[in-house]
C-alpha positions in Angstrom: 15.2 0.1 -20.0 16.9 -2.9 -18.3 14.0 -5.1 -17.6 13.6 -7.2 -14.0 13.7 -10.8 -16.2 16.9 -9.9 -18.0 19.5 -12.8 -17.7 22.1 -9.7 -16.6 19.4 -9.4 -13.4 19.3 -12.2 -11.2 16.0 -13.6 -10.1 15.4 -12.5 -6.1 12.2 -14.3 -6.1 14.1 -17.9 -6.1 14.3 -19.4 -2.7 17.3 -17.3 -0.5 18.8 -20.4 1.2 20.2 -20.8 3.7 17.3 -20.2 6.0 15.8 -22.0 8.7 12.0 -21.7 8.1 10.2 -20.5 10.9 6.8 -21.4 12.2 4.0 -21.0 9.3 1.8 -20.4 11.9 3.1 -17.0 12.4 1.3 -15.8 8.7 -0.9 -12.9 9.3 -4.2 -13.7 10.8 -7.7 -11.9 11.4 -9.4 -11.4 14.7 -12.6 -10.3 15.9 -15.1 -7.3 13.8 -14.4 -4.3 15.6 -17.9 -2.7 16.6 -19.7 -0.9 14.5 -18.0 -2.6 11.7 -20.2 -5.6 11.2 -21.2 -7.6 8.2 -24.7 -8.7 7.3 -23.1 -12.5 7.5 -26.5 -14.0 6.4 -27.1 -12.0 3.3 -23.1 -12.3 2.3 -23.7 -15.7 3.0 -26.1 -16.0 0.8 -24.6 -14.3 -2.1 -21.3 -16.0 -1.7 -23.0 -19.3 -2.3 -23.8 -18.3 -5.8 -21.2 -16.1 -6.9 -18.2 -18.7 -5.4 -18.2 -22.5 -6.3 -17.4 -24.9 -3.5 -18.5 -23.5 -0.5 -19.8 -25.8 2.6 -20.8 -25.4 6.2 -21.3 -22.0 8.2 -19.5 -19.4 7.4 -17.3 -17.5 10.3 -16.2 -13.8 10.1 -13.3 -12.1 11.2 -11.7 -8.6 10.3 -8.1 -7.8 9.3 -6.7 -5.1 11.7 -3.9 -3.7 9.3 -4.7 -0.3 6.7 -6.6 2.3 7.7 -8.9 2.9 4.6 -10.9 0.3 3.0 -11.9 -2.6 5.6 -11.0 -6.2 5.3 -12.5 -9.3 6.3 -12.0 -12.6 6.2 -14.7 -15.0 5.8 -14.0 -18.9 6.4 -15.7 -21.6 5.8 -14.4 -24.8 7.2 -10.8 -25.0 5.7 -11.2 -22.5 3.2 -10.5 -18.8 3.4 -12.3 -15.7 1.2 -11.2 -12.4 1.9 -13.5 -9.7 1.1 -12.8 -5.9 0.7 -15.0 -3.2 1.3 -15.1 0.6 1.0 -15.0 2.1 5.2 -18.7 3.0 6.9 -19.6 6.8 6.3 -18.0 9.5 4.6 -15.7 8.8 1.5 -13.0 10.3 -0.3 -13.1 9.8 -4.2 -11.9 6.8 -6.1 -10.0 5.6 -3.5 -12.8 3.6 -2.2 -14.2 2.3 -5.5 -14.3 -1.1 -5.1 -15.4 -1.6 -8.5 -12.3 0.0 -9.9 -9.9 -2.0 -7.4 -11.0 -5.2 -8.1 -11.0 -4.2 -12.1 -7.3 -3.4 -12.0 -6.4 -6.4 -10.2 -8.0 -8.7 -12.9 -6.3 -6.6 -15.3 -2.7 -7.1 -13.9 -3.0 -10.6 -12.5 -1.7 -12.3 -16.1 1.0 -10.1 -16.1 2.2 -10.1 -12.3 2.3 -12.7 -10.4 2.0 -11.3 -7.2 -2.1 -10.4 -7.3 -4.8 -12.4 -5.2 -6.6 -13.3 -7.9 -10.3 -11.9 -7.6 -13.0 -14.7 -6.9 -16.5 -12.3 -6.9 -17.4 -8.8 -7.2 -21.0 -7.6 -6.0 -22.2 -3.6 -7.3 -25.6 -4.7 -5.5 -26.6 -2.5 -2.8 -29.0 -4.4 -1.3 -26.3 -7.4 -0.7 -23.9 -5.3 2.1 -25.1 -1.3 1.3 -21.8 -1.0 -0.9 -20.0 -2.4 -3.4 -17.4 -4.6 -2.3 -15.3 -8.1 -3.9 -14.0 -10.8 -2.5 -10.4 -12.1 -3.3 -8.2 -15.7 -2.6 -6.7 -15.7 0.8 -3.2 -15.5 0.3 -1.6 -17.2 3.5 1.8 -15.4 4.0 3.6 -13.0 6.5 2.9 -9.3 6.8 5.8 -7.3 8.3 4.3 -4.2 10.0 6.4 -2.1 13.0 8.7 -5.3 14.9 9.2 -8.8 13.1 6.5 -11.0 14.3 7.6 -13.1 17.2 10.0 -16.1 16.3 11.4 -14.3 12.9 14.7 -12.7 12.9 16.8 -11.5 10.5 20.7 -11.3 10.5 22.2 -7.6 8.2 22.5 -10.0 5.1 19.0 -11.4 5.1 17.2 -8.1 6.1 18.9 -6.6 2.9 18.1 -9.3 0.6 14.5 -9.4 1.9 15.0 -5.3 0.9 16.3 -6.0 -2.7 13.5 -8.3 -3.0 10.9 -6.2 -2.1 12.0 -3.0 -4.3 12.5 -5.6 -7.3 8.8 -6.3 -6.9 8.0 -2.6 -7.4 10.8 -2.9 -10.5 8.9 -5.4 -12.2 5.6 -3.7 -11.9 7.0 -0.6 -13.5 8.2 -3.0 -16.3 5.1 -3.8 -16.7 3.5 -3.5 -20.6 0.6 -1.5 -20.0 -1.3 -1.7 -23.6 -0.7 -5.4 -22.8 -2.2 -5.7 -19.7 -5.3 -3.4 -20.6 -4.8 -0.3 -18.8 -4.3 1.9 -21.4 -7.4 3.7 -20.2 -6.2 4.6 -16.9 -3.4 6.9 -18.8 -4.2 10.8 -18.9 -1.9 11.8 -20.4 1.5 14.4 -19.6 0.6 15.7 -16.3 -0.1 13.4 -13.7 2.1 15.0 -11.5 0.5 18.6 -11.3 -3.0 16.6 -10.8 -1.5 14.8 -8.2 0.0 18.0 -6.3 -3.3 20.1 -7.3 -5.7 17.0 -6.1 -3.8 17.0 -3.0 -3.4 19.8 -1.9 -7.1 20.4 -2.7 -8.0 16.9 -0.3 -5.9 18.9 2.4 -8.2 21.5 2.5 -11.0 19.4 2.4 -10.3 17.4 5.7 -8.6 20.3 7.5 -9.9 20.4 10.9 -9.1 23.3 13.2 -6.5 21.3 15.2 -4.5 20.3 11.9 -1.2 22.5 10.6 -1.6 24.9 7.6 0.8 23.0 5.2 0.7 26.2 3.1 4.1 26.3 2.7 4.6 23.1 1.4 2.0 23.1 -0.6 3.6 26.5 -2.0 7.1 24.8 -2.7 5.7 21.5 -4.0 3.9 23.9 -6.6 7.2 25.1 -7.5 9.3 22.5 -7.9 7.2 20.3 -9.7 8.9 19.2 -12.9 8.0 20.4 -16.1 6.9 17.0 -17.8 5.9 13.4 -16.8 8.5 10.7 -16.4 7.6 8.3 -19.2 4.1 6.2 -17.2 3.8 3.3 -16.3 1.7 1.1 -14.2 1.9 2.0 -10.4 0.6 0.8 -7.1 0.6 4.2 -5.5 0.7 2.9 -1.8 3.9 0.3 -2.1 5.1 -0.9 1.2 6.0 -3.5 3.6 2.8 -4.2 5.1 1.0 -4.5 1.8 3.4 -7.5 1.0 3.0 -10.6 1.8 5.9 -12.9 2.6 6.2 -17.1 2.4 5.7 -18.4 6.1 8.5 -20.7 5.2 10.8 -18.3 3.5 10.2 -14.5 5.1 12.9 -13.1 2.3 10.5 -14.3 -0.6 7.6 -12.4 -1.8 4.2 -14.3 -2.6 1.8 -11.3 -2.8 1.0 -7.2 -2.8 -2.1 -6.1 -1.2 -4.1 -2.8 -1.5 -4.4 -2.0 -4.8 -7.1 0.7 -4.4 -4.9 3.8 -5.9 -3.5 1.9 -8.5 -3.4 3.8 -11.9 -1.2 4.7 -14.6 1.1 7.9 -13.7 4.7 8.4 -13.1 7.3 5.5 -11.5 9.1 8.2 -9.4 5.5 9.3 -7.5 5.3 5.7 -6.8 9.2 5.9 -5.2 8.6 8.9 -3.7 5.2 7.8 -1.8 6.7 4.2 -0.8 9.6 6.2 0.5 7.1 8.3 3.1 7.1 5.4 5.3 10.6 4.6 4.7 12.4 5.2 8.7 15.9 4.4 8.9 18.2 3.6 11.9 19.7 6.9 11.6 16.3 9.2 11.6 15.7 10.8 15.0 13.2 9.5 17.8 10.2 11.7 16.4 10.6 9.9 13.1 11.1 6.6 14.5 8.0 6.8 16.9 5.9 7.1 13.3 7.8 3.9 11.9 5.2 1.2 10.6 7.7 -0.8 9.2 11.0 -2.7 9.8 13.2 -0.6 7.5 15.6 0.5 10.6 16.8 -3.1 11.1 20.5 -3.3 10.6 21.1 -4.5 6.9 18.3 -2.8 5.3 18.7 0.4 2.6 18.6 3.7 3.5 16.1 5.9 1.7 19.1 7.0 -0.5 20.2 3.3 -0.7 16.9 2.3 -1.8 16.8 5.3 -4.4 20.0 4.3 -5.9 19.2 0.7 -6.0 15.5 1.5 -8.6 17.6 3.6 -10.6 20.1 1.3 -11.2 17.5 -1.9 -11.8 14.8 -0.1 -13.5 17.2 2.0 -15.4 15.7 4.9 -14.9 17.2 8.6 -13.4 15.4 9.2 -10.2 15.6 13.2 -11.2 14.6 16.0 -8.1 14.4 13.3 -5.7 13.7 15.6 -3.2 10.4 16.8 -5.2 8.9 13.4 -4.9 10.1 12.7 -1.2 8.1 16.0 0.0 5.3 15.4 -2.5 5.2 11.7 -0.5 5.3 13.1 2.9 2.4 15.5 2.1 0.5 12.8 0.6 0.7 10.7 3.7 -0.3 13.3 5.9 -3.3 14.0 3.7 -4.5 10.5 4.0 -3.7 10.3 7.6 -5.5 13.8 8.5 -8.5 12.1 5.9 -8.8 9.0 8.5 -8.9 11.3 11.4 -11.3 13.3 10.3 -13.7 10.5 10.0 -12.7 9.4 13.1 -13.5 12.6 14.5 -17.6 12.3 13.0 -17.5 9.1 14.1 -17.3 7.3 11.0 -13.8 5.3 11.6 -13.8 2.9 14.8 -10.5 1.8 15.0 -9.3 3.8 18.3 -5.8 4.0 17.3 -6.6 6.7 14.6 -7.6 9.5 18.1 -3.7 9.9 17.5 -3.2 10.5 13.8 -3.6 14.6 14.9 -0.1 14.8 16.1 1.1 12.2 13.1 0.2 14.8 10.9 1.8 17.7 13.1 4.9 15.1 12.5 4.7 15.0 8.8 4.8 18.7 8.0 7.7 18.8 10.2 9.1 16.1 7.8 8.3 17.9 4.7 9.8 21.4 5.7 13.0 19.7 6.8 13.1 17.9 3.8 12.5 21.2 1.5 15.4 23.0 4.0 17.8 20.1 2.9 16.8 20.0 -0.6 17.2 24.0 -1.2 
């Protein structure tokens, strides 16, 4: 396997002059807790001053509005920015939340890629915030969600690079040595992917609710197709895309950071491809598909899904196999996750009012899934 460092592969990290920088003040910023999702600020506070060196004057409090699982906040005081994760208030759903286990893997990793905000505290004490949470360095970059921000544009050739340059980061994570980096115990062994299509499925029918599709047959054909064995494992992210990278404010095509690192494991690269490539919308999808679009992948220069496909197999080295398998087994994942948020929403336990309309997102995504099983039989 052709590594990402090899002197054959150039280095898409290095500055992509010509650029004009833009305004750093466009990096991603917090605003105000949504209600109901407060902090204890004096008992944080407090724990904060002895678990982090350095700290003066009041601390201030503000709340990331990006993801939809685990909550983030950043606390500043004076100059200096902490950013603290946390699992979401009320009902949970497995290790996704485990805060423990995020943070963990992070330390793990950061020696070996670059790209992780390196951990600063982790608290297991109840009594500090009522869960476990950790807090993080504040990585001060641009975060690329459904439009460019405002001021940033991007002619065809540097939308691509900044395209290349994103894959190449999930490349060089998949290089990754994982004996070396001391995740050897995250490995199960040959099938990850039937416990990932037997875990989801069985999630699905957890957080049905009566207003949500069947899925049966996808769920039928994903237990069908599944490959026999395991691509060879390797370390993956499990939630890879463009709003969980972070960007230089003074060179948007150059990546600083990845973010989210809560479903992080050791399992199979092409689950990874096929789950970053669920939020992949191209220029060419229709309007129901572009109305979902979270990210700027339709701007002209940027890979298609096949594009993007071909370009991983061809740096990584590896064959990309039943595409189509992992594309579906993607989809379905998403709409999982998405009909797991609404359903809190729906008890009252998720406060972000945007998530009343992840019921027809999922209707959406089984559409997706069955058009993509029609094309791929």
């Amino acid at each position: 396997m052709r590594s990402p460092g090899d002197a054959a592969a150039p280095d898409r990290r290095a500055r992509t002059d010509p650029y004009v920088p833009m305004d750093p003040s466009l990096s991603d910023q917090p605003s105000a807790v949504r209600d109901g999702e407060q902090l204890d600020l004096a008992r944080l506070d407090a724990y904060l001053r002895q678990a982090v060196a350095g700290l003066h004057g009041s601390p201030a409090l503000r709340q990331f509005r990006g993801g939809a699982s685990n909550l983030t906040y950043q606390i500043d005081y004076g100059a200096r920015s902490l950013v603290l994760r946390r699992p979401p208030f009320g009902q949970r759903h497995g290790a996704a939340h485990d805060m423990l286990r995020e943070s963990a893997v992070m330390r793990a990793l950061a020696p070996v890629y670059s790209d992780v905000p390196q951990v600063l505290a982790v608290c297991d004490d109840a009594t500090v915030l009522g869960c476990p949470f950790y807090v993080m360095q504040r990585i001060d970059g641009i975060i690329l969600r459904r439009e460019l921000p405002r001021g940033l544009t991007l002619d065809a050739a540097q939308a691509r690079r900044l395209c290349l340059n994103v894959i190449d980061r999930l490349v060089a994570l998949h290089a990754i040595d994982v004996g070396a980096a001391g995740l050897g115990g995250l490995d199960r062994g040959d099938g990850y992917v039937r416990r990932q299509v037997e875990g989801w499925s069985a999630r699905w029918q957890r957080a049905r609710t009566d207003d949500a599709p069947s899925f049966a047959r996808v769920m039928a054909w994903l237990e069908q197709r599944q490959p026999a064995r395991d691509n060879p494992h390797c370390v993956i992210h499990n939630d890879f895309r463009f709003d969980n990278v972070v960007l230089d404010a003074a060179d948007p095509l150059r990546v600083i950071g990845v973010l989210d690192w809560e479903m992080a494991t050791v399992g199979d690269p092409l689950m990874d491809l096929g789950n970053a490539l669920a939020y992949w919308i191209e220029a060419g999808d229709d309007a129901a598909l572009q109305a979902m679009r979270r990210q700027p992948t339709h701007l002209p220069g940027m890979l298609t899904r096949a594009q993007a496909v071909a370009y991983y197999a061809a740096r990584s080295g590896r064959a990309v196999g039943d595409i189509a398998f992992y594309q579906v087994q993607g989809v379905f994942r998403l709409a999982v996750i998405a009909q797991q948020i609404y359903q809190r929403w729906l008890a009252g336990d998720a406060r972000n009012p945007e998530f009343a309309s992840l019921a027809q997102v999922v209707g959406q995504l089984e559409r997706r899934c069955l058009a993509l099983i029609e094309g791929a039989d």
